[in-house]
N, C-alpha and C positions, 0 to 999 in steps of 0.2 A: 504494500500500500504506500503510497505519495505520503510525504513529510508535509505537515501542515505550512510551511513556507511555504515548501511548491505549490501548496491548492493555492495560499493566497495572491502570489506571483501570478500564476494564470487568471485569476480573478481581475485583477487589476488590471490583466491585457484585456479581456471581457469587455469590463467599466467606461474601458477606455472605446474601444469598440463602438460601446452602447451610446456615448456621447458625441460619439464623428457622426451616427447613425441618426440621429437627434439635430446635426448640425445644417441641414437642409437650408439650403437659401431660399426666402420666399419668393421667389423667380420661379422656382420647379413647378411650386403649384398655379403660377400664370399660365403656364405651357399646359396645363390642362383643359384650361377653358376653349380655344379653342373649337375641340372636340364634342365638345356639346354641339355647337352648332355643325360640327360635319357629321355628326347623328342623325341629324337632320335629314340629309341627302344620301346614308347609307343604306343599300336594298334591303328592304324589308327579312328578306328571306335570311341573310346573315344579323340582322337581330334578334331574330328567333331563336336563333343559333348561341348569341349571347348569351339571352334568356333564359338557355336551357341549363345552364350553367348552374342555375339557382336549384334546379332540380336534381342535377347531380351532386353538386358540394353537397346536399342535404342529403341524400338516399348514400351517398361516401360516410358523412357521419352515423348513419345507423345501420350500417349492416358492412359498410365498406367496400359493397358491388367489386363492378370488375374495375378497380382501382388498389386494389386491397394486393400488396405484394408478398413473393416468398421468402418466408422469413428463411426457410431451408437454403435459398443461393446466398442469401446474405451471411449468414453464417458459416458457410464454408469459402467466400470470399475472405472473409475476416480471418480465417483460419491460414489459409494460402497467403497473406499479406503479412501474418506476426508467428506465425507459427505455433501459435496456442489450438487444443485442443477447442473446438467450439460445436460442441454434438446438441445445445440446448442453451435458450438465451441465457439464464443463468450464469454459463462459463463467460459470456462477454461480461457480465456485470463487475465481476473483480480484476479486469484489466483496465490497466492504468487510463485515465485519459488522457492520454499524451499519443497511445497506440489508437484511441476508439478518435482523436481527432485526425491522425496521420490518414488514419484508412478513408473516415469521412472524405475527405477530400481528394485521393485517387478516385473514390469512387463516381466522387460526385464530377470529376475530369473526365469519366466515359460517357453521363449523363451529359453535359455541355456537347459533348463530341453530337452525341445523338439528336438532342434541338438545331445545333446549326444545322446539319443535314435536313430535318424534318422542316424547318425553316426557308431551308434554299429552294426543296421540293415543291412547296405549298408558294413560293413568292414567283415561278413560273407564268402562273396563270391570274398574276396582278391580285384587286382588290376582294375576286370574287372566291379563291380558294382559300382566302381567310376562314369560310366555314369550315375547312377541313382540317386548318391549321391549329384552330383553338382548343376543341377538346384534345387534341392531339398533344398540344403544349400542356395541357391542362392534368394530361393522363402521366408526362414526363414528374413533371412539377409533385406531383402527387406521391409517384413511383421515387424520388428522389429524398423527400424529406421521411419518406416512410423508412427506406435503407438507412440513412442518418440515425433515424432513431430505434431500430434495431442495433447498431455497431452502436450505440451508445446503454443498450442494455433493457429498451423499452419496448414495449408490445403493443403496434399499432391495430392488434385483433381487438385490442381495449376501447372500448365506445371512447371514451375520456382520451386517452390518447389521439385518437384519432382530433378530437376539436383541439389540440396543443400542435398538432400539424394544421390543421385549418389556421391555427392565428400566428401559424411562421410564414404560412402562405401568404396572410393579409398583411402582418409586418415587412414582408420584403416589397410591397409596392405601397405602404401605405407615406403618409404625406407626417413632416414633424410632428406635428399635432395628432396623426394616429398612432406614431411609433412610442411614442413618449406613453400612451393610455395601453398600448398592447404591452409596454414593459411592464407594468403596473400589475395589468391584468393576470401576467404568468410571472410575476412574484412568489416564489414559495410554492409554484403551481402543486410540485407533485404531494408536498407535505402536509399542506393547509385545504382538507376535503371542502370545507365550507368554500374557501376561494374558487377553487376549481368550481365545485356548484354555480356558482354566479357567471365564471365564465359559460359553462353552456348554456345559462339560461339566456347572456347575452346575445346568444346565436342562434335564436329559435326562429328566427326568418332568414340566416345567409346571409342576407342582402350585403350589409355592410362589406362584408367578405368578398362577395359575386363584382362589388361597384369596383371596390382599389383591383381584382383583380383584372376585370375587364378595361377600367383607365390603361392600365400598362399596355392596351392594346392602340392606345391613340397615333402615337405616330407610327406604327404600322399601316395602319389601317390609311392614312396620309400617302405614306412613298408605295405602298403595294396600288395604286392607281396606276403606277406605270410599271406593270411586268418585267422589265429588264430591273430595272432599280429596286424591286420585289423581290429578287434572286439574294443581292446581297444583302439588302436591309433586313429582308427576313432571317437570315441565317445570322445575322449582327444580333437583330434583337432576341431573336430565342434564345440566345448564347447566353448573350446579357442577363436577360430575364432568368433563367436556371442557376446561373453564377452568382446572382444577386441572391434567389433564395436558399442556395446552398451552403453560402455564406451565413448565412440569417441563421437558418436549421441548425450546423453546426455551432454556432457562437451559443444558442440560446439551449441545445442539448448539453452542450462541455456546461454552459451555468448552472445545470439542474443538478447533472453527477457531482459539479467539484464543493455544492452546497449540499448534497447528501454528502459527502466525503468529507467535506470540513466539520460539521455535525458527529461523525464518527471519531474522527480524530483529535477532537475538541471536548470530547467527553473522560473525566478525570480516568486515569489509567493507578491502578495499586502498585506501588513500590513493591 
């Protein structure tokens, strides 16, 4: 087990993290408006599409559909990567976080790999394969913070689980002002049942969730008008958008363990 300096060392790269992430110019959220008005003159039939959005995040949080990953490849990716026996989550939960954040992010390097593609593919055919793109992006996004929180020792079979990937999801596109209320919100997430309560009950409609995820879609939905410039901007933004929440998932997984971990290590030890 980690030396209670180390937990606090990496806490403080966290902290530190959590305040660049907070540091948003309020310029970013000008660059959104916009997009309201080119909502306006988006085909209908790719709003539906958005739409439908609301009805997947929600039927993901209760039963986890076909969004729901294997926990079986994750575990033995993690096994291949440190060398540790991993036949049951369990055995990830006592390795260091130092190894469950290393992996995190090879892993989440193959997911990036797999959005610019999925990106470049869908940006072919301009503004209109944006339908194909979203849930597509959506299924990645999903598949990625799921393996995150596996390698970090957690079970997204868990209803509860599952809505602590939903508010990584909505922290990596959300705006100052919502990142600062999601940190709040998954404060002490896994320790304090009452908090966690609140957080689901704050997401018994989505929306909020469905709105910052689908904004990240604005200037996509801007430069895939012209199909050539869709090839690479799509495959920029997917990229982005995976990296940005890969980022998120592992910062805010390593806080959970290394505050379970300091908790252990911080409790009086007999001479």
């Amino acid at each position: 087990m980690e030396t209670r300096d180390f937990l606090l060392n990496e806490m403080k790269l966290i902290e530190k993290w959590e305040k660049d992430q907070k540091g948003i110019w309020f310029w970013e959220r000008l660059t959104r408006l916009p997009f309201k008005l080119l909502d306006k003159v988006t085909p209908k039939f790719i709003q539906a599409k958005i739409g439908s959005l609301l009805d997947e995040l929600g039927s993901y949080i209760q039963n986890g559909g076909e969004y729901l990953t294997s926990e079986k490849s994750v575990l033995q990716y993690f096994e291949k990567k440190t060398g540790r026996k991993t036949i049951e989550l369990s055995d990830i939960q006592a390795a260091p976080v130092s190894e469950m954040k290393q992996v995190s992010l090879e892993l989440s390097g193959r997911r990036k790999t797999a959005a610019t593609l999925q990106g470049a593919s869908t940006g072919i055919g301009g503004l209109f394969t944006l339908a194909i793109d979203i849930p597509a992006i959506l299924a990645i996004s999903l598949k990625t913070l799921q393996e995150i929180a596996v390698i970090h020792g957690y079970d997204p079979k868990d209803k509860k689980e599952r809505v602590f990937i939903l508010k990584c999801l909505q922290f990596s596109t959300a705006d100052y002002v919502g990142k600062s209320a999601i940190l709040n919100e998954l404060a002490d997430f896994g320790n304090d049942e009452r908090k966690s309560s609140e957080v689901i009950s704050q997401l018994q409609g989505w929306r909020e969730v469905t709105l910052t995820f689908t904004e990240s879609f604005g200037w996509k939905k801007l430069f895939q008008m012209v199909p050539v410039a869709g090839i690479l901007f799509g495959a920029f933004a997917n990229r982005s958008m995976v990296s940005d929440l890969a980022e998120s998932g592992t910062m805010l997984y390593q806080k959970r363990r290394i505050l379970e971990r300091l908790e252990k290590v911080s409790s009086p030890v007999s001479e």
